[in-house]
N, C-alpha and C positions, 0 to 999 in steps of 0.2 A: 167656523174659525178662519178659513180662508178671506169669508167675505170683509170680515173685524180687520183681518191683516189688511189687506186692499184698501177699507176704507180707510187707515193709519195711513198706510201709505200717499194714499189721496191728500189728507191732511197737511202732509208734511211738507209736498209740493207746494200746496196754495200755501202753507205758511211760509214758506225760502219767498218765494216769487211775490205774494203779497208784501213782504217787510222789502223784499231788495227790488221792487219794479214801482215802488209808490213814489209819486212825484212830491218832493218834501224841500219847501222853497226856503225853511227855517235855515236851512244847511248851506245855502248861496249868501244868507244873509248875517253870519255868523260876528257878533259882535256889532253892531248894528241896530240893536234892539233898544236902545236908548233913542236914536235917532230916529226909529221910526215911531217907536209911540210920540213922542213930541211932533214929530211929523203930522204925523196923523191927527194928534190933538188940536193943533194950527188949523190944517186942513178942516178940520169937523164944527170948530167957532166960526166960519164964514156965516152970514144970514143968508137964506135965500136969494136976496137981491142981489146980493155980492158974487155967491155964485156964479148965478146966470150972467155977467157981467165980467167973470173972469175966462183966462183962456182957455182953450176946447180939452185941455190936456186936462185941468185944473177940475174938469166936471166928471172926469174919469173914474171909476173905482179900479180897473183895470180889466185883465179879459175875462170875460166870466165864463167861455164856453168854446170847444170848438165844435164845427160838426161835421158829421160823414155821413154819407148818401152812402146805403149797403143793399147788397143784394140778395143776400139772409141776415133777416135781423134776430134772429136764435143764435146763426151762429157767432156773430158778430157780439152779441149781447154775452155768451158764452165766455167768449175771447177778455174780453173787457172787464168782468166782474171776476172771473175763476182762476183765468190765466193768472190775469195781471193784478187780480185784486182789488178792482173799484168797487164803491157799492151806488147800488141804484138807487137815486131821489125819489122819483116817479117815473111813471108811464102815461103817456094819453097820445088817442088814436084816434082814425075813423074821420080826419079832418076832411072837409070837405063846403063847397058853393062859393059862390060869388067873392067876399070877401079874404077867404084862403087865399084863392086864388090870384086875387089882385095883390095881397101883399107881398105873395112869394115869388109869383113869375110873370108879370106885367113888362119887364124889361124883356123878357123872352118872347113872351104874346108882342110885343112892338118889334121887334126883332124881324119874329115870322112875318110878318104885314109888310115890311119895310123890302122881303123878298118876293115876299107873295109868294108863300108856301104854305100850306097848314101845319100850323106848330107843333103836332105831333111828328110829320118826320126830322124835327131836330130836337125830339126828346121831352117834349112841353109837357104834361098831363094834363088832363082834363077833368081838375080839382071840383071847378064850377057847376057841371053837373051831374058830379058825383059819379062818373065813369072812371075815373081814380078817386082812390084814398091815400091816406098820408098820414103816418104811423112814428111817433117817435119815442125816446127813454134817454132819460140824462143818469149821467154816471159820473158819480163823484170819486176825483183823486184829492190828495192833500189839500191842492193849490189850485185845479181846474177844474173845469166839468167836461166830459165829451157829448153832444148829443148824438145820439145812431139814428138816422133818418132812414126810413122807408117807402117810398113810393110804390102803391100795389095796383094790382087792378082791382075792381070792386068786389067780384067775385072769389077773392084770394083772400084767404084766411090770414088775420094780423099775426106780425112774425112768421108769417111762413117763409119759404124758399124763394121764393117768386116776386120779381122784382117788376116794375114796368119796362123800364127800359135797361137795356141790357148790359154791361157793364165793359167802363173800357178797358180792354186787357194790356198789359206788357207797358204800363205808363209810365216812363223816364222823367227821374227826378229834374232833369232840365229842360223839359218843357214848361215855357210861362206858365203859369197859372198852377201849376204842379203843388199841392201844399204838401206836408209833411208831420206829423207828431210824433211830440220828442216829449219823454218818460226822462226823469232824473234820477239818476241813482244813486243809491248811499253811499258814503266813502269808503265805506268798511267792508263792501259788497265784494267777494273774485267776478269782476267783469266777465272775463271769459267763461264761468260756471256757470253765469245767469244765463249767457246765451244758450248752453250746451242745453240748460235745463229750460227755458223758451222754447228751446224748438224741439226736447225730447216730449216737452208736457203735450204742448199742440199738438204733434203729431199721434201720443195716445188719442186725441180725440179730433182726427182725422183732418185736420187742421192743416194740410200740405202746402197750402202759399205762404206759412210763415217760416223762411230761410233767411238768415243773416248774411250777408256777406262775408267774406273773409280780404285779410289784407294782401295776400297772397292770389297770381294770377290766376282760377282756375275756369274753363272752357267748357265745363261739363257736369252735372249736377254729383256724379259720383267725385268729380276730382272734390268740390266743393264739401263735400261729406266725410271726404279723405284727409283732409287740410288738417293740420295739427291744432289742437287749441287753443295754443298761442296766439293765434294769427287769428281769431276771434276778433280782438279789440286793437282799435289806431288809435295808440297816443303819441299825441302830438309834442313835441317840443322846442316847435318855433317860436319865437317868439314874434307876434302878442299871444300866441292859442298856448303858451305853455303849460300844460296839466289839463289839457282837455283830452277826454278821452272819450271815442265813440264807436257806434256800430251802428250802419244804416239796415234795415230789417222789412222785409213784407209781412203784413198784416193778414189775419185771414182773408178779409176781402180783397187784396190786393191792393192793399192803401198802402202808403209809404211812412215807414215807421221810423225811429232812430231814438238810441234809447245813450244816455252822454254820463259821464262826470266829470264836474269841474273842480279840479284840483288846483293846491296850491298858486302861482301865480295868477293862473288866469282866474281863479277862485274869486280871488280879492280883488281881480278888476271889477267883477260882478257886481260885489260885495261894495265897493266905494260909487260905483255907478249910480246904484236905488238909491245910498245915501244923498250920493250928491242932487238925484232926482226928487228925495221926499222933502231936500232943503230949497229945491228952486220951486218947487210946485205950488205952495206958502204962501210966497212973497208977490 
């Protein structure tokens, strides 16, 4: 009986956090749907020639994917599908020789040369002969895909724990190169409930680097835990960001996460943007 209970319970989670963490782009684009099917229909009459002859934008479908490099990819895989509710495309693994290797880290192997250092002490793997492997799983939200990248060593079991190179900790959103994934919420969502339940779900399953900020100073992980619920989510009401409303968040791997809704004014700036993009992209 307990375990029936537990499982219900289990359910109800993924259900709140799968409908209120799915990234659903229909909702940015709200009345607009006339313009993009004609958009689109424009866009889709070009002949190949034409195409290839138009500008680089014009040849775009838009983004299809982002990806993270992770240091468990179970747990990470975990995070992404249960948490938050993706579901998985595929999986394939075990890459590995010659051409892996040039495709993916050729800029890094020149890198290393250009210092005259072996590319493994700045992270390289050694794809080519098969002394790493390279393991990945795309996951599909509404509107994107993430791939979870794993680099292992050969001897390491695919998804397991064990990364090749070690992971950089405590990485500030302001440093160059720093990226970030942002989750769109549904209007109808309590922002601040999502978060509470985010980081209560994770941490059921041991998941401790997923903490959200709060708006509110606090200097210490218990103040941060202390903080009232309200001070969960920054909305904004400046103007242009009028109705945006966010929460920067760590990921289980210590990725940089941010999870937004676009309300009202700034809604419709969205919302007139793609239009005025899907009318220039055409012509």
């Amino acid at each position: 009986m307990t375990d029936k209970a537990d499982n219900a319970t289990d359910m109800g989670r993924r259900v709140l956090l799968q409908t209120a963490g799915a990234a659903v782009v229909t909702g940015l684009v709200a009345g607009t749907a006339a313009d993009a099917q004609a958009a689109t229909q424009g866009a889709n009459s070009m002949s190949p020639a034409e195409r290839n002859e138009a500008p680089l934008g014009a040849r775009l479908q838009g983004v299809q994917h982002f990806g993270l490099t992770v240091q468990n990819m179970e747990r990470a895989y975990q995070f992404y599908t249960e948490v938050l509710g993706g579901t998985e495309v595929f999986r394939h693994g075990d890459f590995q020789g010659d051409e892996v290797q040039n495709t993916l880290l050729a800029d890094q192997e020149i890198e290393a040369n250009a210092r005259g250092v072996n590319p493994r002490t700045i992270g390289v793997p050694d794809l080519r002969s098969g002394a790493q492997r390279l393991d990945v799983r795309f996951i599909q939200f509404d509107n994107v895909v993430i791939e979870l990248l794993q680099y292992r060593e050969a001897d390491q079991p695919m998804g397991g724990a064990k990364s090749f190179a070690e992971p950089v900790e405590h990485m500030s959103p302001a440093f160059p190169r720093m990226m970030h994934i942002c989750f769109y919420v549904r209007d109808d969502v309590d922002f601040n409930k999502f978060i509470a339940d985010l980081e209560a779900e994770s941490a059921r399953r041991g998941m401790t680097q997923v903490r959200a900020n709060r708006t509110i100073r606090v200097m210490t992980e218990a103040d941060r835990k202390a903080a009232p619920r309200s001070t969960n989510t920054n909305r904004v009401t400046a103007e242009p960001s009028n109705g945006w409303e966010l929460i920067y968040c760590k990921g289980p791997e210590g990725e940089q996460l941010e999870f937004v809704k676009a309300l009202g004014p700034v809604k419709q700036r969205f919302s007139e943007a793609l239009a005025k993009r899907q009318q220039t992209i055409i012509r």
